[in-house]
C-alpha positions as CSV (number, residue, x, y, z in Angstrom):
1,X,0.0,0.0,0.0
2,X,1.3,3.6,-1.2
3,X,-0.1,6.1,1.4
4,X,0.4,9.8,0.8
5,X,1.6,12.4,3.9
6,X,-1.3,13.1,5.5
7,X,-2.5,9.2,5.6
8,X,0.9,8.3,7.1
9,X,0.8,11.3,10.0
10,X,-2.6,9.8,11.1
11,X,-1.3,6.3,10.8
12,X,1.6,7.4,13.4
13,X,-1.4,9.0,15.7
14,X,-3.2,6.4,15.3
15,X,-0.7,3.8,16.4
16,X,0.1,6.1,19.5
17,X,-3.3,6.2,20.2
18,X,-4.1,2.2,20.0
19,X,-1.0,0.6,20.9
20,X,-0.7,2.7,23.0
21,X,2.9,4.4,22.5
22,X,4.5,7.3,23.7
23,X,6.3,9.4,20.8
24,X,9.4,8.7,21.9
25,X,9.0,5.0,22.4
26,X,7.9,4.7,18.6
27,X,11.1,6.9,17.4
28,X,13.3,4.1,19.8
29,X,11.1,1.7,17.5
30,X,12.0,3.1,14.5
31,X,15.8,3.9,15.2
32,X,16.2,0.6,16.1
33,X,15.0,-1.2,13.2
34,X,16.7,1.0,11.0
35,X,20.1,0.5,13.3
36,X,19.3,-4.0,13.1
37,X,19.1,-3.0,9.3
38,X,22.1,-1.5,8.8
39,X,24.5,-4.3,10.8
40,X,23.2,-7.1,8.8
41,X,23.1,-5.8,5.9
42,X,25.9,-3.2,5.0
43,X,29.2,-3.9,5.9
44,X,29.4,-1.5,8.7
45,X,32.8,-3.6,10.1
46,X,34.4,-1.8,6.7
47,X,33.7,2.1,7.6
48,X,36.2,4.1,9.1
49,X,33.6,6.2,10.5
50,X,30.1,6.7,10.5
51,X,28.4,10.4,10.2
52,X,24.6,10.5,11.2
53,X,23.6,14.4,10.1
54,X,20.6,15.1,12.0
55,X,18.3,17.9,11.6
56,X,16.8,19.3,14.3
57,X,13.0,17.2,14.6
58,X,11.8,14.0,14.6
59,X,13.5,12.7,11.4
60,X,16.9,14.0,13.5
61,X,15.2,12.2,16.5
62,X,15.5,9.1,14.9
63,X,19.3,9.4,13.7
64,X,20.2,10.0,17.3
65,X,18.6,6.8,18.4
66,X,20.9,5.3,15.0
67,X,23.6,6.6,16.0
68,X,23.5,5.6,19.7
69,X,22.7,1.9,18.9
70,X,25.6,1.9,16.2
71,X,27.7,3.6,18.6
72,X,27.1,1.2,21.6
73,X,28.5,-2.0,19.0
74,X,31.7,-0.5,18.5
75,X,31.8,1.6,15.8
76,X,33.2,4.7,15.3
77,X,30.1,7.5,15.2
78,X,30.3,11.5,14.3
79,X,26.8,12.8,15.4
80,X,26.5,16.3,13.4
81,X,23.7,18.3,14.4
82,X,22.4,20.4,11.7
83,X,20.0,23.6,13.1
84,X,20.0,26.8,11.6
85,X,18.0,28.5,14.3
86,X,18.6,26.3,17.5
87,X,14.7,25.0,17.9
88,X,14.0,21.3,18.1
89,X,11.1,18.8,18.4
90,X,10.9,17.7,22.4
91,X,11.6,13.9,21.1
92,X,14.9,15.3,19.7
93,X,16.2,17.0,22.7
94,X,15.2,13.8,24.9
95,X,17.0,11.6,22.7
96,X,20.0,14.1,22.5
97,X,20.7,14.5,26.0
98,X,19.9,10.6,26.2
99,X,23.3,10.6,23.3
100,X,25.5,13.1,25.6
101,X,25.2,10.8,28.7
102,X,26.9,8.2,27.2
103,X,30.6,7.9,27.8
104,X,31.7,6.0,24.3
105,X,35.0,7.0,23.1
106,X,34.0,6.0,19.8
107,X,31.2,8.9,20.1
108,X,31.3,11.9,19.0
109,X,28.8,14.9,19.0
110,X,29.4,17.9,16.7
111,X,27.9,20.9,15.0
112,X,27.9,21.3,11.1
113,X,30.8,22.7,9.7
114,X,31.7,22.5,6.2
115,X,35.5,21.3,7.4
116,X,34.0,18.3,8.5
117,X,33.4,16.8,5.3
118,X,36.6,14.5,4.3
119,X,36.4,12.9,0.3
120,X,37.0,9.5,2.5
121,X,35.5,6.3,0.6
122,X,35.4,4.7,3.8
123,X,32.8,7.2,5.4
124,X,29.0,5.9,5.6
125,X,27.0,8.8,5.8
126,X,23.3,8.7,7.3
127,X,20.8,11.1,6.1
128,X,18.5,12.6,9.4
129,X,17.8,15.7,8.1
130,X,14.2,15.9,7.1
131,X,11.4,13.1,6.7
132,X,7.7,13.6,5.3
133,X,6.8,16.4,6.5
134,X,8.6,18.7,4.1
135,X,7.0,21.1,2.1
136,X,9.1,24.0,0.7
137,X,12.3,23.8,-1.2
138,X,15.6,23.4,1.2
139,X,17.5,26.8,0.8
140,X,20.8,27.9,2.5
141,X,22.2,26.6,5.4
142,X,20.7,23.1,4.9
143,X,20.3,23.2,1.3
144,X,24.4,24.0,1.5
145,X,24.4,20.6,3.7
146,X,23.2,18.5,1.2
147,X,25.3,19.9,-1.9
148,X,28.0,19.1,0.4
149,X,27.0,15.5,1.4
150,X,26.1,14.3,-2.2
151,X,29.8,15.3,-3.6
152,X,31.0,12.9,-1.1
153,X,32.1,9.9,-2.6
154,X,30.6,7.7,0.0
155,X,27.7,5.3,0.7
156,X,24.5,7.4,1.5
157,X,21.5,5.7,3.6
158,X,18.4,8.0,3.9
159,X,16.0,7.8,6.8
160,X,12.4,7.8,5.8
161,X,12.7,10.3,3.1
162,X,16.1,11.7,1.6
163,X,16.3,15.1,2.7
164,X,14.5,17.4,0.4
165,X,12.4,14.9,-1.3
166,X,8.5,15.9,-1.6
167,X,6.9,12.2,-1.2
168,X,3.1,13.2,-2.9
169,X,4.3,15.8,-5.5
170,X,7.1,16.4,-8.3
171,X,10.1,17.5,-6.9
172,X,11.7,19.8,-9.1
173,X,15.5,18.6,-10.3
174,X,16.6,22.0,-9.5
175,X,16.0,21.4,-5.9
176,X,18.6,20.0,-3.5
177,X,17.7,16.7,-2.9
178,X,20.4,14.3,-1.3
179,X,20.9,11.2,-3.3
180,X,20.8,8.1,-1.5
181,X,22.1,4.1,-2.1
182,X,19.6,3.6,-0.1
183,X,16.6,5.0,1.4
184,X,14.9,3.0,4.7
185,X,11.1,3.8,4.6
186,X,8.8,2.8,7.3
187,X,6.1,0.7,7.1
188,X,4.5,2.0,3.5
189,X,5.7,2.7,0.0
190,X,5.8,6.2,-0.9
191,X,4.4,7.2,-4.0
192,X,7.3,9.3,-5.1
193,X,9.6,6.0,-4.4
194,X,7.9,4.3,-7.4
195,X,8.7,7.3,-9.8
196,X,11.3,6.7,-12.3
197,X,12.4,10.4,-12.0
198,X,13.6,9.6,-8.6
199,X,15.4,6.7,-9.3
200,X,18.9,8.2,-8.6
201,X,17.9,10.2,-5.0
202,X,16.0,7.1,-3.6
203,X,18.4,4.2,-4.5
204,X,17.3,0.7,-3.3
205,X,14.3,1.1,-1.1
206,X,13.7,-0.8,2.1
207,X,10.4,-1.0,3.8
208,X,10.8,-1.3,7.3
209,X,8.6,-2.5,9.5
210,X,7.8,-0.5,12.6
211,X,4.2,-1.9,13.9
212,X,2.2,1.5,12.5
213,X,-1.6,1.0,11.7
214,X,-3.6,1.3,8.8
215,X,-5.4,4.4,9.2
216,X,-9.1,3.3,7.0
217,X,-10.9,6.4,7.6
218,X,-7.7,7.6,4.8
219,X,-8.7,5.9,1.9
220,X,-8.6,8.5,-0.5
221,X,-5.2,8.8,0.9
222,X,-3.9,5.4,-0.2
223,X,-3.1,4.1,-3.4
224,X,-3.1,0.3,-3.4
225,X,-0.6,-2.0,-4.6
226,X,-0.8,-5.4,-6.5
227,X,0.9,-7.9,-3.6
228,X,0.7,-11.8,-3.6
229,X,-2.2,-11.6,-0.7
230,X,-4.4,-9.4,-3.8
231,X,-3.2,-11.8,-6.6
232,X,-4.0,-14.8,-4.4
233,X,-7.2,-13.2,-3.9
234,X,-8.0,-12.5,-7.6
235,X,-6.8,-16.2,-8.9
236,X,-9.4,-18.5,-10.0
237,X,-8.9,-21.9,-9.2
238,X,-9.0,-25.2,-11.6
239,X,-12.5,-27.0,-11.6
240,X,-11.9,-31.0,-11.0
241,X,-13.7,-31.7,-13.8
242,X,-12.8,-28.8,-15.5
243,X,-12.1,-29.1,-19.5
244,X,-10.5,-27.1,-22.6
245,X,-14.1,-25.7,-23.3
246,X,-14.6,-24.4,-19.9
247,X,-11.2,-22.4,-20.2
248,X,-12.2,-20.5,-23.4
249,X,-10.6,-19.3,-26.9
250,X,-8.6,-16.6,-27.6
251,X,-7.7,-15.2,-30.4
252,X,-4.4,-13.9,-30.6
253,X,-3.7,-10.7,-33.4
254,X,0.3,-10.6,-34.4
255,X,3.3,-10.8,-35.9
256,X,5.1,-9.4,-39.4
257,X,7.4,-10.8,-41.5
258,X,10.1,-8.5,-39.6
259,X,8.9,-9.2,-36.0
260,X,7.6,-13.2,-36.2
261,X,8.7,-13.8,-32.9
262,X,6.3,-11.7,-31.2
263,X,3.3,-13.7,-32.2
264,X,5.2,-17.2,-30.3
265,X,5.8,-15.2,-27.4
266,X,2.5,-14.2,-27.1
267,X,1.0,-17.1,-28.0
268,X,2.8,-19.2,-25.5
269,X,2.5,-16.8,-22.4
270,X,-1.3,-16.9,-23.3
271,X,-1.0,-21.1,-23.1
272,X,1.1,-21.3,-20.3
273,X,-1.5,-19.1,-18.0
274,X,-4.3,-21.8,-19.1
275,X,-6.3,-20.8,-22.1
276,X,-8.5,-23.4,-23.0
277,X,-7.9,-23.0,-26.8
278,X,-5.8,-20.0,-28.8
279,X,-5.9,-19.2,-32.3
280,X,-2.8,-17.3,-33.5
281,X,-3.3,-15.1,-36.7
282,X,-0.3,-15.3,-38.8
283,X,1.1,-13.8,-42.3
284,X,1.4,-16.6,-44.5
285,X,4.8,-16.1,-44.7
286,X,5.8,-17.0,-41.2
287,X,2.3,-19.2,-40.6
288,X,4.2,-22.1,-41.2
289,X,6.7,-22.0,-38.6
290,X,3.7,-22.1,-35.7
291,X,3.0,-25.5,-35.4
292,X,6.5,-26.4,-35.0
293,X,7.0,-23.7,-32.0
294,X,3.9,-23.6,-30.5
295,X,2.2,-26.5,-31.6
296,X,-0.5,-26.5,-29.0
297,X,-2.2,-22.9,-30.7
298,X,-4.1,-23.4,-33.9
299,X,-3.1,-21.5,-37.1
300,X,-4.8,-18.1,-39.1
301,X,-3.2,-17.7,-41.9
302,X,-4.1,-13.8,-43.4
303,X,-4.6,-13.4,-47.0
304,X,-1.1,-11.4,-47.1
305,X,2.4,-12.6,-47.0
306,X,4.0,-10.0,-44.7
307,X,2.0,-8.5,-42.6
308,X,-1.6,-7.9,-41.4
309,X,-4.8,-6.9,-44.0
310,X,-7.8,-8.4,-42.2
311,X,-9.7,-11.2,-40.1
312,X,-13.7,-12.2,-40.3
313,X,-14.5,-12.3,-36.8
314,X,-17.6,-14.8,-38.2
315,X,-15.5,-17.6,-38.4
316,X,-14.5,-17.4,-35.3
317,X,-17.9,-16.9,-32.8
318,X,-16.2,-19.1,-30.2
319,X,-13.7,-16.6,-29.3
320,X,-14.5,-15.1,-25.9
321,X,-10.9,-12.7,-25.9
322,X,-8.7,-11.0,-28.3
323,X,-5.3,-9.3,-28.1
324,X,-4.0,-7.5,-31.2
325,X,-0.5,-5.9,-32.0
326,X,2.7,-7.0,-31.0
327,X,4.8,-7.2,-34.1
328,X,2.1,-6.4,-35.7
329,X,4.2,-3.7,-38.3
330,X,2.3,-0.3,-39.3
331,X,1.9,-0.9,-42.8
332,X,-0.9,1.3,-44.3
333,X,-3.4,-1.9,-44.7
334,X,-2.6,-2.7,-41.6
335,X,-3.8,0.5,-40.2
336,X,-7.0,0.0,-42.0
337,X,-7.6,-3.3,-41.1
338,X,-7.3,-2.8,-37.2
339,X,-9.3,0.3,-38.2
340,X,-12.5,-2.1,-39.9
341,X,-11.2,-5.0,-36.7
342,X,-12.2,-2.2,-34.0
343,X,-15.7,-1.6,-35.6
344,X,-16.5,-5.0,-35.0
345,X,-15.5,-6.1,-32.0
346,X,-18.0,-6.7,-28.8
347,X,-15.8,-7.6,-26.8
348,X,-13.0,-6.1,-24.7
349,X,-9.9,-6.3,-26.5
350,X,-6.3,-6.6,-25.4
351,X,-4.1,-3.6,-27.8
352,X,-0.1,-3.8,-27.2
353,X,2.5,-1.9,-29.4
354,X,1.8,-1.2,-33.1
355,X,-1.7,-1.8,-32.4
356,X,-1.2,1.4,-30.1
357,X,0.6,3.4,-32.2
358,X,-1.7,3.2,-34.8
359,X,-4.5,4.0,-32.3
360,X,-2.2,7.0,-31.7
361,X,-2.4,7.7,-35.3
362,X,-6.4,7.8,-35.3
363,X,-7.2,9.1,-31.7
364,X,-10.7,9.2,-33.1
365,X,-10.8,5.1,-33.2
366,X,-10.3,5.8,-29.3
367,X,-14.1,6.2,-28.3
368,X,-14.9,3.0,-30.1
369,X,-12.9,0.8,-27.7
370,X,-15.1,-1.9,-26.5
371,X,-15.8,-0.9,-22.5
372,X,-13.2,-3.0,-20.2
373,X,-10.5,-2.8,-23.3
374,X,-7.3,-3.3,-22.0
375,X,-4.2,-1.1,-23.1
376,X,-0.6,-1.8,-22.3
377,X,1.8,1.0,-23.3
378,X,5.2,2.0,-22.3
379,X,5.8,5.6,-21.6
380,X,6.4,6.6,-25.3
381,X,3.5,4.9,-26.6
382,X,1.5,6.6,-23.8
383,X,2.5,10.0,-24.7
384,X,1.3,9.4,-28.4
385,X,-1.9,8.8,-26.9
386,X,-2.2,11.0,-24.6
387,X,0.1,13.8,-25.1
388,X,3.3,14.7,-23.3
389,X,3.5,14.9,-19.5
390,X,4.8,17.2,-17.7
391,X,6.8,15.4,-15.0
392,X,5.9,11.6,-13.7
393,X,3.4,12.7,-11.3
394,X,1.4,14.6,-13.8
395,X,1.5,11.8,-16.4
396,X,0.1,9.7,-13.5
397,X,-2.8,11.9,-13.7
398,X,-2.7,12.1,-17.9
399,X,-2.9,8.2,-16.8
400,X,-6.0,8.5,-14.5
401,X,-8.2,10.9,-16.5
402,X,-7.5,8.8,-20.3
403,X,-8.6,5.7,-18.4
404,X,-11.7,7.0,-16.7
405,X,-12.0,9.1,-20.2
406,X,-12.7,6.1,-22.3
407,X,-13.6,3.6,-19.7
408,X,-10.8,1.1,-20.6
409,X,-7.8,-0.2,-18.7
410,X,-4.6,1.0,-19.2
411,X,-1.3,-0.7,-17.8
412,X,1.7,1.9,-18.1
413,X,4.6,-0.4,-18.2
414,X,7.9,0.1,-15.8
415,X,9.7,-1.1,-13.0
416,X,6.3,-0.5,-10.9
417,X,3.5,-0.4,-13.4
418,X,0.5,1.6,-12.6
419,X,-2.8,0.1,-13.6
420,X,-5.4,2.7,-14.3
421,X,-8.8,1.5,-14.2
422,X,-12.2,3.0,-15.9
423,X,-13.5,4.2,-12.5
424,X,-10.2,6.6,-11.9
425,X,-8.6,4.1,-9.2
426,X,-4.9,3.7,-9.9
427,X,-2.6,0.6,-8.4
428,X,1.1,-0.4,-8.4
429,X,2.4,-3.5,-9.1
430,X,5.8,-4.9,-6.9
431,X,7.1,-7.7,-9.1
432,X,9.6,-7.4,-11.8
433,X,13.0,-6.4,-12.1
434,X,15.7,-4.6,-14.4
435,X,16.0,-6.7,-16.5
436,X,12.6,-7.6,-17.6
437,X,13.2,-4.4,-19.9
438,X,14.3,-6.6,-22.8
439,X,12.7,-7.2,-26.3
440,X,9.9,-9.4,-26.6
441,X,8.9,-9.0,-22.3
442,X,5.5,-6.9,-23.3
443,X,4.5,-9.2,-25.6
444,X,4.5,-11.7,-22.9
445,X,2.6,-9.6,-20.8
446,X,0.3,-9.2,-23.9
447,X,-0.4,-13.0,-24.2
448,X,-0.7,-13.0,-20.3
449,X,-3.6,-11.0,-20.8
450,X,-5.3,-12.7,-23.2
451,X,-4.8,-16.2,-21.1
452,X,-6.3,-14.7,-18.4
453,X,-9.4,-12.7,-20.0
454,X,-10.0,-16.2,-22.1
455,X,-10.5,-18.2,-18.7
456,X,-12.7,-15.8,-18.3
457,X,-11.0,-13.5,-15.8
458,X,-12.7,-9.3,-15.7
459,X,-10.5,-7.0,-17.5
460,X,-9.6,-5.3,-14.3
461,X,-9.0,-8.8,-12.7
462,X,-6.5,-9.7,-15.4
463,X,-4.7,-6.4,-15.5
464,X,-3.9,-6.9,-11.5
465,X,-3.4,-10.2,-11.7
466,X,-1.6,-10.7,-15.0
467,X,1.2,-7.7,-14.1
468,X,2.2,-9.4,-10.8
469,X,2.2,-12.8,-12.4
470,X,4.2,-11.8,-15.4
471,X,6.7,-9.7,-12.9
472,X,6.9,-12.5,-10.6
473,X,7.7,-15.1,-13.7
474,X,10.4,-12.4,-14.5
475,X,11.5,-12.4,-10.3
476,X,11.9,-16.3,-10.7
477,X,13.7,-16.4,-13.7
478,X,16.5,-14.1,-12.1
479,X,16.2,-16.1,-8.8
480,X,17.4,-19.0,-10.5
481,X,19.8,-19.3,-13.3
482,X,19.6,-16.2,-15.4
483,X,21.0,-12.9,-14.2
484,X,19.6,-9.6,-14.4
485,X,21.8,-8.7,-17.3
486,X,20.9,-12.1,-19.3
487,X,17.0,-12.7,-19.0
488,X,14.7,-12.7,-22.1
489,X,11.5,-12.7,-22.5
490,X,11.2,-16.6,-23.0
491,X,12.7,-16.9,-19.8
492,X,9.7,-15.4,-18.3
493,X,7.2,-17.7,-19.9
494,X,9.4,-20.7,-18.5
495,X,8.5,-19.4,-15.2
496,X,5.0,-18.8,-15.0
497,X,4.2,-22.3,-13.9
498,X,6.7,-21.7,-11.0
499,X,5.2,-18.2,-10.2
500,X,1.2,-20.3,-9.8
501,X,3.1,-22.9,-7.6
502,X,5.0,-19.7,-5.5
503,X,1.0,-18.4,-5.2
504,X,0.1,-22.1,-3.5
């Protein structure tokens, strides 16, 4: 679950409210977890010295309490309080005095300074600063702070929120932001984590988790994400007397003489996820290879050699799903004959790559989607259709409105791909990884879909569950032999049997 600011503040009253908890108890809470992440998991035996810059509230509150636990294991600590104006939170000053009592060597306790910072590889530096609660740019003295920190070349770990960061808004990249390795977030995703254009000042996120509760009465406050205890939900089971009838027929809408392989990706992701029966239409000059692929899909063979004219839907009334366009090609009878396609369909329809760009082409064709339609772009192909964003949070919106606009599903791929639905909710999917962002992984995703809607999953059922099963087929794939730098798109369909057994 992604909740915004004001959701998260009532989640930490809540808690303190229910549990119940004193403030300072829950920073101890959080500084600790943070402090048992950091000595199993970084090398913290390998720094010469480890600098905790702490701003003066309750973000600085809980580097104190890090810096007291790290200090009280042996290793060498620099506290560096950072306040422009000498104020602080009452949490802050308890925990300070709490820091000055203790007679460690290995301590020390020291105002910012510029001469303090050292170009020492060997420095881990922990970033106290600021957490959610920022809402103005940093300027001067503490914007001077973080200029200084992030021309360190040294290992940065963020507390919450790297300093500077706006969590529920676009953070300009003129602002001074520190840039993180890694950023230790408590208890919920932040929405500005799963942004691609704070990839570089977040690093590797780490959800921590510190007990809080789910504050309901927020829900417009909280955008949901597509976890294994939602997919779980969502996944049909197999009948015991279940057969290839009751599973349905798809019919599957791809591949060029240029781009054959498409079509066989497709084909088998939508095979592997349990369509009853699948008919793949083909260009006659690569129909032939088919059988001997993916000899379990039945063969269309289109009137033209190379590419796409055409397809009479009346020869094929047992279809129940349909997924057009990957390698599809953008030949000019092409266009016209997803064109004349579009105009017949009654049912939603699965559109992925050239099929998108040609919508792009003829926005008009747009308000003849079939309701529940569901539409798979990647951030280019999303701009042709929707026009240029201005920053990632306002394409989110672009994402929101085209949905609820047309009434059809849109999944905008990425490393967490948001799922728009027709009635303006949004959700996140957690699986994948890097290297899922190879040739031939969205036509995977493509035939996922059309599995899923011919077994006779919703269109919004299928979008959530078909992202986090394709991202978790890509999760397995890396998990066992391939590596992030040598996965293909095959790979993932290899694994989707091993992501239904990882489901139970």
């Amino acid at each position: 679950m992604i909740l915004l600011s004001q959701a998260i503040c009532e989640s930490e009253a809540l808690t303190m409210r229910q549990e119940p908890i004193a403030p300072l108890d829950l920073m101890e809470r959080a500084g600790t977890t943070c402090a048992e992440y950091l000595l199993r998991h970084l090398p913290m035996t390998d720094y010469d010295k480890i600098m905790v810059f702490c701003g003066p509230g309750n973000n600085g509150g809980d580097g104190l309490v890090i810096a007291r636990l790290l200090a009280q294991q042996g290793l060498f600590v620099e506290t560096v309080l950072c306040n422009e104006n000498g104020k602080t939170s009452n949490e802050f000053a308890e925990n300070l005095e709490h820091l000055n009592r203790l007679p460690l060597t290995n301590l020390s306790i020291v105002e910012y300074a510029p001469a303090l910072f050292q170009p020492n590889p060997q420095v881990l530096v922990i970033d106290a600063l600021f957490g959610i609660g920022l809402s103005k740019p940093l300027k001067g003295y503490y914007a001077d702070i973080v200029e200084q920190v992030n021309q360190l070349p040294v290992t940065k770990a963020a507390i919450d929120v790297p300093s500077g960061l706006f969590i529920d808004s676009h953070t300009p990249a003129t602002y001074k932001v520190l840039r993180a390795n890694l950023t230790l977030t408590f208890q919920f995703q932040k929405l500005a984590y799963v942004m691609p254009e704070n990839a570089d000042r977040v690093g590797k996120v780490e959800i921590l988790d510190i007990g809080l509760r789910m504050p309901e009465e927020q829900l417009e406050q909280m955008i949901p994400c597509v976890e294994m205890s939602l997919a779980k939900q969502i996944r049909r089971p197999v009948a015991l007397f279940a057969h290839k009838g009751t599973f349905g027929h798809g019919l599957l809408i791809a591949g060029s003489r240029k781009m054959p392989g498409a079509a066989v990706l497709a084909s088998n992701a939508a095979l592997r996820v349990g369509a009853g029966k699948l008919t793949t239409h083909l260009p006659a000059a690569v129909a032939s290879s088919l059988p001997f692929t993916i000899p379990e899909a039945m063969l269309s063979v289109d009137a033209n050699d190379d590419f796409f004219t055409g397809i009479d839907l009346e020869n094929y009334s047992s279809v129940n799903a349909i997924a057009i366009g990957p390698g599809l090609g953008r030949n000019p009878k092409t266009e016209a004959a997803l064109g004349t396609l579009l105009d017949e369909i009654q049912m939603p329809v699965v559109l992925d790559a050239d099929a998108l760009n040609i919508l792009a082409d003829n926005k008009t064709w747009l308000a003849y989607l079939p309701s529940g339609s569901i539409l798979t772009p990647h951030v280019r192909e999303f701009e042709r259709l929707a026009g240029k964003a201005k920053d990632d949070f306002d394409r989110l919106e672009k994402l929101r409105t085209f949905a609820k606009h047309y009434g059809v599903v849109v999944i905008l791929k990425g490393r967490y791909s948001a799922v728009a639905m027709p009635d303006g909710n949004l959700f996140f999917n957690t699986t994948g990884n890097p290297g899922m962002a190879t040739g031939g992984s969205g036509d995977v995703l493509t035939g996922i879909l059309l599995g899923l809607l011919t077994r006779g999953y919703l269109s919004e059922e299928a979008a959530l569950f078909g992202v986090f099963l394709h991202g978790l087929a890509g999760d397995l794939a890396v998990e066992g032999s391939e590596s992030l730098e040598s996965l293909l798109a095959s790979d993932i369909c290899k694994n989707i049997g091993k992501a239904y057994r990882k489901m139970g």
